[in-house]
C-alpha positions as CSV (number, residue, x, y, z in Angstrom):
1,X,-153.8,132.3,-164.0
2,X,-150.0,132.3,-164.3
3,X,-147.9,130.8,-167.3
4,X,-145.0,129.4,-164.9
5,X,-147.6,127.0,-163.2
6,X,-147.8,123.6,-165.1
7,X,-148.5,120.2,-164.9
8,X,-146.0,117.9,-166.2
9,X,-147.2,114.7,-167.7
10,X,-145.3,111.6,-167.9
11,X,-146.1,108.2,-169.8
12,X,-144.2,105.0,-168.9
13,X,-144.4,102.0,-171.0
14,X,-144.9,103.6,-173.8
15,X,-141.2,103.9,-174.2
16,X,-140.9,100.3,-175.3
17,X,-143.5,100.2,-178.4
18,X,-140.7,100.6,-181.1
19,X,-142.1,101.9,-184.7
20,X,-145.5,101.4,-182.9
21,X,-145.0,104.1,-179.9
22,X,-146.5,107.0,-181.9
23,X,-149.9,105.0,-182.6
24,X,-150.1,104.5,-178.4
25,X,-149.1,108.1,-178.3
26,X,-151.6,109.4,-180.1
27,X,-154.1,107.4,-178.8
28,X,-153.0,108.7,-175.2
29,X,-152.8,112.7,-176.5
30,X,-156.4,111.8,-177.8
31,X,-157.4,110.5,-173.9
32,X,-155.8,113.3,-172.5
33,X,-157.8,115.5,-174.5
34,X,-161.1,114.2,-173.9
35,X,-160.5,113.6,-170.0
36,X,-159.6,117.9,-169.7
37,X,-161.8,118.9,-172.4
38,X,-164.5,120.8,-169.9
39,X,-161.4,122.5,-168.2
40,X,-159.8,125.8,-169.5
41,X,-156.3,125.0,-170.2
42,X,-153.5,124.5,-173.1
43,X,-152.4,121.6,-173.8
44,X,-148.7,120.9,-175.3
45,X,-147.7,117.4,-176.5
46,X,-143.4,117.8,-176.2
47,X,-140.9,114.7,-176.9
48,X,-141.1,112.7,-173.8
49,X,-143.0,115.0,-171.8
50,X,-146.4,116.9,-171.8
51,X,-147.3,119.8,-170.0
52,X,-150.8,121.4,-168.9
53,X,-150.2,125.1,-169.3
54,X,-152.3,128.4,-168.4
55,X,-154.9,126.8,-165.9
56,X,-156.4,128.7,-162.5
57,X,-154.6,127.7,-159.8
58,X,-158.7,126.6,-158.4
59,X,-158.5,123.9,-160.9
60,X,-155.3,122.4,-160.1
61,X,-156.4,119.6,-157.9
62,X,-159.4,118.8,-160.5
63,X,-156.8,118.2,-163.2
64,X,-154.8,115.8,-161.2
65,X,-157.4,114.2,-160.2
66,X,-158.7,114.0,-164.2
67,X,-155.0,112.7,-165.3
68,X,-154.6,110.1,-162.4
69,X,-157.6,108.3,-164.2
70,X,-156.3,108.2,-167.7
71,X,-154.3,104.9,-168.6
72,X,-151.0,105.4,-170.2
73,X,-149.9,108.0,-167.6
74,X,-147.3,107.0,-165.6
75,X,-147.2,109.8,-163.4
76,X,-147.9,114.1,-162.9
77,X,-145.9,116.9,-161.3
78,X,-146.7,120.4,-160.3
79,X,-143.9,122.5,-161.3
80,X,-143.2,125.8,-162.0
81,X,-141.8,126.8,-165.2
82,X,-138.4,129.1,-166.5
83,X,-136.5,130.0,-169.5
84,X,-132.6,128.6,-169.9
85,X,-130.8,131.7,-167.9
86,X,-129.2,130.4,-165.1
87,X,-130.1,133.0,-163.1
88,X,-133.4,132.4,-163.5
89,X,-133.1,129.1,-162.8
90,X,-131.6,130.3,-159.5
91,X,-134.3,133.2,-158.6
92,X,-137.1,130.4,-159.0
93,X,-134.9,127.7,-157.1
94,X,-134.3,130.3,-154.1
95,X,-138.2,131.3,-153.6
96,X,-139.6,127.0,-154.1
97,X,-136.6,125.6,-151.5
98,X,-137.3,125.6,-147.7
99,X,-134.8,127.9,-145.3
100,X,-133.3,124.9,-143.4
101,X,-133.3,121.2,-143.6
102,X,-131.3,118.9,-145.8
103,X,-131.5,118.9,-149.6
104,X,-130.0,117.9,-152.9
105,X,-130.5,119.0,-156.7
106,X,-131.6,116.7,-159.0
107,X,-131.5,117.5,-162.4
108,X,-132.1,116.0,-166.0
109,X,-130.8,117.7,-169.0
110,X,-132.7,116.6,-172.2
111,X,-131.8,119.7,-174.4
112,X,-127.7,118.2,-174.5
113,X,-126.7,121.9,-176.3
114,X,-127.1,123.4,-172.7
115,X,-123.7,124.8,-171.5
116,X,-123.6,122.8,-168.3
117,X,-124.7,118.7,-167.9
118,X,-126.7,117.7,-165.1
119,X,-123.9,117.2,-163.0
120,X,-123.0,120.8,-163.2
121,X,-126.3,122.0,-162.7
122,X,-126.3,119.9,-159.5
123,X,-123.2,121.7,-158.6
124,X,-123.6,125.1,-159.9
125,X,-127.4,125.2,-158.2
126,X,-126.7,123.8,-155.0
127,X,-123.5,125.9,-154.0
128,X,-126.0,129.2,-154.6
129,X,-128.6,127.4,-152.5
130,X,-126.2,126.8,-149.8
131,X,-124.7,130.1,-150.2
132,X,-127.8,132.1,-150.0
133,X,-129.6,129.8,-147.0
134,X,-126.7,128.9,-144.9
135,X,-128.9,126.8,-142.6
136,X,-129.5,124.5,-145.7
137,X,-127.3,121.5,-145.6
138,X,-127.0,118.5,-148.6
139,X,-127.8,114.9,-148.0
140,X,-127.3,112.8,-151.5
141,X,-129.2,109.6,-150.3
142,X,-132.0,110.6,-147.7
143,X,-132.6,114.5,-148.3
144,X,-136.0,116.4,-146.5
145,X,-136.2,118.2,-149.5
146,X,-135.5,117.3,-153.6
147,X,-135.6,119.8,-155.9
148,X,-136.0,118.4,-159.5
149,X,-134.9,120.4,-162.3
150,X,-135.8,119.2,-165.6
151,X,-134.2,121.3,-169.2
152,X,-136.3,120.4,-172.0
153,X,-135.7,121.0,-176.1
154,X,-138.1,124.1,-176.4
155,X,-136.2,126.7,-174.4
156,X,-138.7,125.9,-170.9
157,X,-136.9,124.6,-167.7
158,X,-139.3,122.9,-165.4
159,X,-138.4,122.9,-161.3
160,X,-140.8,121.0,-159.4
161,X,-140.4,119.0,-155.9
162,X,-142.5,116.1,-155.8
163,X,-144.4,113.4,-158.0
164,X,-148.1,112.0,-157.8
165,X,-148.2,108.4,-159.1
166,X,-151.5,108.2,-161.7
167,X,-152.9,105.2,-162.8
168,X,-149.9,103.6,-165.6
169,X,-151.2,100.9,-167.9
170,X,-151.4,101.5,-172.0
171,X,-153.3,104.3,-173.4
172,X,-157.4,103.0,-172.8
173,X,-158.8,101.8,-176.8
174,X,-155.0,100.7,-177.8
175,X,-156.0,96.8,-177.6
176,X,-159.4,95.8,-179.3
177,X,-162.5,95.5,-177.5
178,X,-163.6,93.0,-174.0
179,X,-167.1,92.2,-173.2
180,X,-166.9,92.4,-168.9
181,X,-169.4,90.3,-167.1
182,X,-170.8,93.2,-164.1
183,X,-172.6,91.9,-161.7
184,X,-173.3,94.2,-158.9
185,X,-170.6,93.1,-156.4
186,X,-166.7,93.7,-155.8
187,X,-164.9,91.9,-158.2
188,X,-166.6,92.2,-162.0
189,X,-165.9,96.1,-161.7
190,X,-161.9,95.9,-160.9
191,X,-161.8,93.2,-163.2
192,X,-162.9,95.8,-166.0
193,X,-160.5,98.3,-164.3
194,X,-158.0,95.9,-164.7
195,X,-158.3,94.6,-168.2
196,X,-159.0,98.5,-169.6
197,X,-155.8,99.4,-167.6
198,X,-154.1,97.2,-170.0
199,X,-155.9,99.2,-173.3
200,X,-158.7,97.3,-173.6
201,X,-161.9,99.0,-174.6
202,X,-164.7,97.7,-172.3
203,X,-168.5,97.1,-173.0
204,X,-170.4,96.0,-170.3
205,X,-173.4,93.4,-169.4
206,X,-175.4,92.7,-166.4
207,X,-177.8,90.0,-165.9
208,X,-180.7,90.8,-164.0
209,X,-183.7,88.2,-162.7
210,X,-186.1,90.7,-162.1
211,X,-188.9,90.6,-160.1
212,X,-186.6,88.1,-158.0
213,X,-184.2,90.7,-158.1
214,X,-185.2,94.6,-157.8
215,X,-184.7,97.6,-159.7
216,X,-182.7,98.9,-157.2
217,X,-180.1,95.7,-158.1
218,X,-180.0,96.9,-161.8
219,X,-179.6,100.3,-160.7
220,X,-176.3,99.5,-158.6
221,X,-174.6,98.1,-162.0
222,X,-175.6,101.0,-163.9
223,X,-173.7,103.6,-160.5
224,X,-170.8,100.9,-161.4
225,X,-170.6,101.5,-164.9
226,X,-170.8,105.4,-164.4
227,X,-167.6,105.1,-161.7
228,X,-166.4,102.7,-164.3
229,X,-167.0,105.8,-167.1
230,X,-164.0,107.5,-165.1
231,X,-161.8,105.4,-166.3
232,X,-163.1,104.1,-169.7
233,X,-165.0,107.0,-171.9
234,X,-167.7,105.7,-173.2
235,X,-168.1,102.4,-171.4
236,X,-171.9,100.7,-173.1
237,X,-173.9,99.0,-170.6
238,X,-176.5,96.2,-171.4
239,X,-178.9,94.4,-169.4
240,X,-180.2,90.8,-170.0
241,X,-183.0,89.5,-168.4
242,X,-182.0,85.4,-166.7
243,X,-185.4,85.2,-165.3
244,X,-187.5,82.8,-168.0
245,X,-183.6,80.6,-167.7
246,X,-183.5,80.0,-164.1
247,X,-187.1,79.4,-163.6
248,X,-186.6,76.5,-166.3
249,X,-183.8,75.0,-165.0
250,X,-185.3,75.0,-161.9
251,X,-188.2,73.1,-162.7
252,X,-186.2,71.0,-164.9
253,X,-182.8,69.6,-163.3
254,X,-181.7,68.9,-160.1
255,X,-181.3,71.5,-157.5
256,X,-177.4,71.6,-157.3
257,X,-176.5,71.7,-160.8
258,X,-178.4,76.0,-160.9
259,X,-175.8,77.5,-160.4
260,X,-173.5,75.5,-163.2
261,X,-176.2,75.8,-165.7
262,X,-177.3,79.1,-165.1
263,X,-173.5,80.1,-165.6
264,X,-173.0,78.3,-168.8
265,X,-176.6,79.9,-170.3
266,X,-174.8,83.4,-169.2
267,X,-171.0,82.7,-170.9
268,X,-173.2,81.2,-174.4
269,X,-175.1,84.5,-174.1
270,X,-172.4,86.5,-173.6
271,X,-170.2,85.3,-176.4
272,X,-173.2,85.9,-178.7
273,X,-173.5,89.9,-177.8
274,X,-169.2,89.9,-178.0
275,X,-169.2,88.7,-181.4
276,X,-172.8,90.9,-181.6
277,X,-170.8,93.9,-180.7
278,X,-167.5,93.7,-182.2
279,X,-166.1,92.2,-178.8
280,X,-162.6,89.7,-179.5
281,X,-162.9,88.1,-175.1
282,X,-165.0,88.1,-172.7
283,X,-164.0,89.4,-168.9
284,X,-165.4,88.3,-166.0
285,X,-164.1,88.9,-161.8
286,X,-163.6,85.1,-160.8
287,X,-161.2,84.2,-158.2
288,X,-159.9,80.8,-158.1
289,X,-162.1,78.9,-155.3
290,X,-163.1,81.8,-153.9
291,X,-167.1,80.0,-154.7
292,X,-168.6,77.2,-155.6
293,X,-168.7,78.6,-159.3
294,X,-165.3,79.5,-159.6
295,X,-163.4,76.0,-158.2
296,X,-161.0,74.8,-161.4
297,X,-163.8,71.9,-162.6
298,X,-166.7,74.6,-162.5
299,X,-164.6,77.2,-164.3
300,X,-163.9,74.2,-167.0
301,X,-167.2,73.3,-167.2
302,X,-168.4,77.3,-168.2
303,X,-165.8,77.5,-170.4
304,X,-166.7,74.3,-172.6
305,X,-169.6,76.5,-174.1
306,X,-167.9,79.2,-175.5
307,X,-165.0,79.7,-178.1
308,X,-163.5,82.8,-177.7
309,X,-160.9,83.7,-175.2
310,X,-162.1,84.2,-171.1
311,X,-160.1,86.7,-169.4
312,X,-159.9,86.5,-165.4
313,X,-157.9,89.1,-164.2
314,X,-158.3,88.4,-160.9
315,X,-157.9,84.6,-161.1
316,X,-154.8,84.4,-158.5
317,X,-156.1,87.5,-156.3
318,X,-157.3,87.1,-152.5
319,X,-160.2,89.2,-151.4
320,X,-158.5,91.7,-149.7
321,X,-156.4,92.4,-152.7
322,X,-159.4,92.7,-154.5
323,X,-161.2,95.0,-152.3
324,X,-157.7,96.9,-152.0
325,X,-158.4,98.1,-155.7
326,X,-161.6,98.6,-155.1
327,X,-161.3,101.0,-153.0
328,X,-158.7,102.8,-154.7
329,X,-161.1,103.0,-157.8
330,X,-164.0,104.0,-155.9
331,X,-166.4,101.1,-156.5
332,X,-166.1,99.9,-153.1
333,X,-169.0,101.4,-151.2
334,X,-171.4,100.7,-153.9
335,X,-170.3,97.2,-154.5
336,X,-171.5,96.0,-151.2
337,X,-174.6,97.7,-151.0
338,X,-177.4,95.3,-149.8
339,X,-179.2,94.6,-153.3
340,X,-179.0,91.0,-154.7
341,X,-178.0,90.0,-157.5
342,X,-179.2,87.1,-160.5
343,X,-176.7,84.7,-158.8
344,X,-178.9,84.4,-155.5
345,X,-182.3,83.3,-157.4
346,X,-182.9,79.4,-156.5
347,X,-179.6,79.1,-154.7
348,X,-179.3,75.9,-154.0
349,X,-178.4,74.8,-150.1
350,X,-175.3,72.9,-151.3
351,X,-174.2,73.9,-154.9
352,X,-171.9,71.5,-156.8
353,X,-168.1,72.2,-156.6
354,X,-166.5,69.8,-159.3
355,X,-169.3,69.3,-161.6
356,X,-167.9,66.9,-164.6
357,X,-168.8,67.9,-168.1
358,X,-170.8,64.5,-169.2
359,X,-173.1,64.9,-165.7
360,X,-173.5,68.5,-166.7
361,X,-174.4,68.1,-170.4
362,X,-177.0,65.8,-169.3
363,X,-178.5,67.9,-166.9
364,X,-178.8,70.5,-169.9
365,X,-180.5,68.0,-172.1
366,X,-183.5,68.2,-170.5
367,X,-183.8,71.9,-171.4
368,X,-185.6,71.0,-174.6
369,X,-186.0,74.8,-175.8
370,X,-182.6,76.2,-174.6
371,X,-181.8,77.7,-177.9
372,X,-185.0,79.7,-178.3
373,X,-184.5,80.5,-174.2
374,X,-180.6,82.4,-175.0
375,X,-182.6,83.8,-178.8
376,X,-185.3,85.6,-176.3
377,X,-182.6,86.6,-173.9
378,X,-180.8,88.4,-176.5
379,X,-183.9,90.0,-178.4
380,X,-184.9,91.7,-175.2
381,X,-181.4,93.1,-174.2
382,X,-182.0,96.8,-172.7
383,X,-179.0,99.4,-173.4
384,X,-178.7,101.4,-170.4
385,X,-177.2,104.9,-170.8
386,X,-175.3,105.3,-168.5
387,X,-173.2,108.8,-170.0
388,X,-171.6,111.6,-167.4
389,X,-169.3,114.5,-167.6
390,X,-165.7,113.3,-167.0
């Protein structure tokens, strides 16, 4: 363990919030916190800047990875740390630059009582490079090599050569609460990514039809919810049971309107456990015509049922940009694992695409009981626990 190896941590919009930036601050200090609280480290909270101090160099890669999940954090650099002497700064620059190549200094000055400006130190620290590995040689626009050399208000100098992107967005818990809609497949999951990348605390619920649908199928949502816990501590997971719902509709309207009805049943259950648990919108992953479901008359027709905000992330997104942050959130593989899901129980052969609202709402009226159908959904909601070390 070494005191000159840190982790520099930088936060991007965060800049813009005004008088309101130290609430998102705190809130991200806080995350920060939490997400390295199993890992042996210091933590300080600077103006502009925070730095991981006084880790083993074993961890290193474990904290990255730990801070490229927390929302808020623009992006982390490795960088090894000095005090203000110059020839410091120059002993450290020497042993982190390569022998030969091109380069160029890059430095940023935030402490402005420093004797030279960041043009000087430029200057000053790349004459000594060149004179002390002649086969060195500057390029200003497309260099092999960047050193960055960063003079902060607390008597530390940082030099570091490269920066990891992390995951940006607002500090996760900074804007209210979203109920997300997980199925089991690729698109419910980075919608809650998506929405929580924006601050939004997320609690989850998954309709199940068991014994139509297996264990196993309940089981994937839960491993989604647990990847999902990466990103959003604390993520609650319920499970609602469709099955009395669709076997009614199914002996009671026509074949082609289940999958509308069986939709509008979910959104008027699912803005009863929001308001239930303190949730202002509910999220779900629908993709404009991507299904039968998700065509711009269906999508108005689920929506009449419900009066609180519906937030679809992924409205305007093709598949493959879908699957692209997927993949990148690690939801991917168990997304398309073989297990159905509640939306393949009494499929019909050809589903409606532009239901109309008055064809619909009479299809429903033969549902006598619907009311005391969504009342025994919710009394038998299951909370799944779903907690893990992050």
């Amino acid at each position: 363990m070494s005191d000159n190896n840190v982790i520099l941590i930088r936060f991007g919009e965060l800049y813009l919030k005004g008088k309101n930036k130290n609430y998102f601050e705190n809130m991200l200090k806080d995350n920060i916190r939490k997400k390295l609280k199993d890992i042996d480290c210091k933590l300080y909270f600077g103006r502009g800047r925070y730095v991981v101090k006084e880790y083993s160099a074993e961890l290193e890669t474990v904290i990255i990875e730990k801070l490229q999940q927390v929302f808020g954090i623009h992006s982390v650099s490795v960088a090894r740390r000095c005090g203000y002497d110059f020839g410091e700064i120059t002993a450290l620059a020497v042993e982190m630059s390569p022998n030969n190549g091109t380069f160029r200094v890059s430095a940023h000055r935030s402490y402005k009582k420093y004797p030279m400006d960041s043009m000087q130190i430029n200057r000053a620290l790349g004459e000594k490079l060149l004179e002390l590995k002649p086969k060195l040689s500057v390029d200003l626009h497309a260099p092999d090599y960047i050193l960055h050399v960063d003079v902060r208000e607390d008597g530390d100098v940082y030099l570091y050569d490269s920066t990891l992107r992390c995951a940006g967005g607002m500090p996760y818990g900074t804007s209210s609460n979203g109920l997300l809609l997980l199925s089991g497949g690729i698109d419910s999951p980075v919608a809650g990514y998506m929405l929580a990348k924006r601050g939004m605390s997320i609690t989850a619920l998954h309709f199940h039809s068991y014994p139509y649908t297996s264990e196993a199928a309940k089981d994937k949502a839960i491993q989604l919810a647990r990847i999902l816990e990466n990103y959003c501590p604390n993520i609650r997971l319920m499970c609602v049971s469709l099955t009395e719902i669709q076997e009614t509709i199914h002996k009671k309207c026509k074949p082609n309107y289940m999958i509308t009805l069986v939709r509008r049943f979910m959104m008027r259950i699912a803005e009863r456990v929001a308001r239930n648990n303190g949730c202002g919108c509910i999220i779900n992953g629908e993709s404009l015509g991507q299904v039968a479901s998700q065509t711009l008359e269906s999508i108005t027709v689920t929506n009449a049922v419900v009066s609180m905000p519906v937030f679809r992330p992924l409205i305007g997104m093709d598949k493959d940009e879908i699957i692209t942050i997927a993949e990148k959130i690690g939801t991917f593989k168990t997304s398309i694992e073989p297990y159905e899901d509640c939306c393949t129980v009494f499929l019909p052969e050809f589903p409606l695409i532009k239901p109309t609202l008055e064809k619909v709402e009479e299809q429903e009226s033969f549902i006598k009981n619907y009311a005391d159908l969504i009342d025994k959904a919710i009394e038998n909601i299951e909370t799944v626990s779903i907690s893990q070390t992050v």
